[in-house]
C-alpha positions, 0 to 999 in steps of 0.5 A: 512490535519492535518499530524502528526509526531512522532520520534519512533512508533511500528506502524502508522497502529495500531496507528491511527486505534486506534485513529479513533476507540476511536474518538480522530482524524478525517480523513483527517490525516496522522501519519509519523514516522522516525523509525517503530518497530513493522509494520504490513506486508502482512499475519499478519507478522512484517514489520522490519523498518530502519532510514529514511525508508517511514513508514506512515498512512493516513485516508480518508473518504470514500466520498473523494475518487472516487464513483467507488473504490470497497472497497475491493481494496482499497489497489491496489488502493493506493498502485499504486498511490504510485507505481506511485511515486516510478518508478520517481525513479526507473522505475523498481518498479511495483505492485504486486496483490494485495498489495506489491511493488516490485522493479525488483524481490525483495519486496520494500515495501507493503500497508495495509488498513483498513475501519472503518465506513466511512473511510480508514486507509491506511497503507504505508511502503517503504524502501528508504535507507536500508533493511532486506536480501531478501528484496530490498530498493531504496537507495535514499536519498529521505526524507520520509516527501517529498514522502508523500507530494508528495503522498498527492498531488495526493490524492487531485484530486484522479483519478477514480478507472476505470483509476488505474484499467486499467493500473494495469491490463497490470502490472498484465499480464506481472507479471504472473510468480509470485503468492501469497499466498491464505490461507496457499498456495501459488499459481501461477498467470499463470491461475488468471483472474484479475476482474474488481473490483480487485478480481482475479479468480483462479481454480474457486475461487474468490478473494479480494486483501483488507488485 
C-alpha cells in the first residue's frame, strides 16, 4: 500500500477525499500526518490535534474488505480493529457505538468514513501523547508511523464483519450507561437494541452508525 506522509494537514480526511473524488489516488492509500489543524470529528465538530498524536486516512476498495461488512457500519468496523490495537496498551480502551474510542470515561480518540463509489476513505485520530480538557490520551510514546503499520497489518486478512460484530456487542451491553446523540438529543443506550447489522433500535427508530 502506497502510504503518504505529510509534516502539517488541516485534515487527512478531507484531503484524501479530495484526491479520490478528483482521480489523483487510487485505493489502496493512506495519508499520515505528524500535526492535524482542523480534523473533522463526531457531528461535524473540529478534532483538535497536538504533535505526535495518530492523525491518519486510509482508503480501501470495497472489494478488499469482507462481503458481509453492512456499509453503513463501516466505522464500528474499523474503529475496533483499532480498538483492538489501543487495549495492547491500555486494555482500558473500548468502543463507543458507533464511532468513538474511549479510554475508561474519557473520549481517546474517534473514526470518521466515508464510501465513495467503490471505496472507503476512512478517517483515524487518537490522541497518544496529549489532549484538549475533558479529553484523555494514551500518554505512550508509541510513533504514530508504528500503529499504522500495525493497523495496516490487520487489514491484510481483514476478519469478517460477522466476528467484529460478535465481540462489540458484548462492549455494547456492558456500556449501556452512556448514550449518544440522535439529531440535536442526546439519548441514553438503557433501552437501545444493537441490530446485527450495527444499526441501533431506540423507542422505535432505527439507526446507522456511519458518520
Amino acid at each position: 500500500m502506497e502510504i503518504l506522509y505529510f509534516d502539517c494537514l488541516p485534515s487527512t480526511q478531507r484531503w484524501l477525499t479530495d484526491a479520490i473524488r478528483e482521480g489523483r489516488l487510487q485505493p489502496p492509500v493512506a495519508v499520515l500526518t505528524e500535526l492535524q489543524t482542523d480534523g473533522i470529528g463526531s457531528r461535524d465538530n473540529r478534532w483538535i490535534g497536538h504533535p505526535g498524536n495518530f492523525f491518519a486516512s486510509i482508503a480501501l476498495s470495497e472489494a478488499s474488505l469482507p462481503d458481509d461488512l453492512p456499509p453503513p457500519s463501516a466505522s464500528i468496523y474499523f474503529g475496533w480493529l483499532m480498538k483492538e490495537l489501543l487495549c495492547e496498551i491500555d486494555p482500558a480502551v473500548w468502543l463507543k457505538w458507533p464511532n468513538d474510542l474511549y479510554l475508561g470515561e474519557k473520549k481517546l480518540g474517534g473514526v470518521l468514513t466515508a464510501r465513495l463509489r467503490s471505496c472507503y476513505v476512512t478517517g483515524i485520530g487518537v490522541n497518544l501523547k496529549k489532549s484538549e480538557k475533558n479529553f484523555t490520551s494514551l500518554e505512550t510514546e508509541l510513533p504514530a508511523m508504528i500503529l499504522l503499520d500495525m493497523f495496516l497489518g490487520r487489514l491484510k486478512n481483514p476478519p469478517k464483519w460477522k466476528d467484529i460484530f460478535s465481540k462489540f456487542r458484548l462492549e455494547f451491553d456492558s456500556n449501556r450507561h452512556v448514550g449518544a446523540h440522535v439529531g440535536r438529543e442526546y439519548t441514553s443506550f438503557e433501552n437501545a437494541h444493537l441490530l446485527e447489522d450495527g444499526s441501533i433500535e431506540i423507542n422505535g427508530e432505527r439507526i446507522w452508525g456511519l458518520r
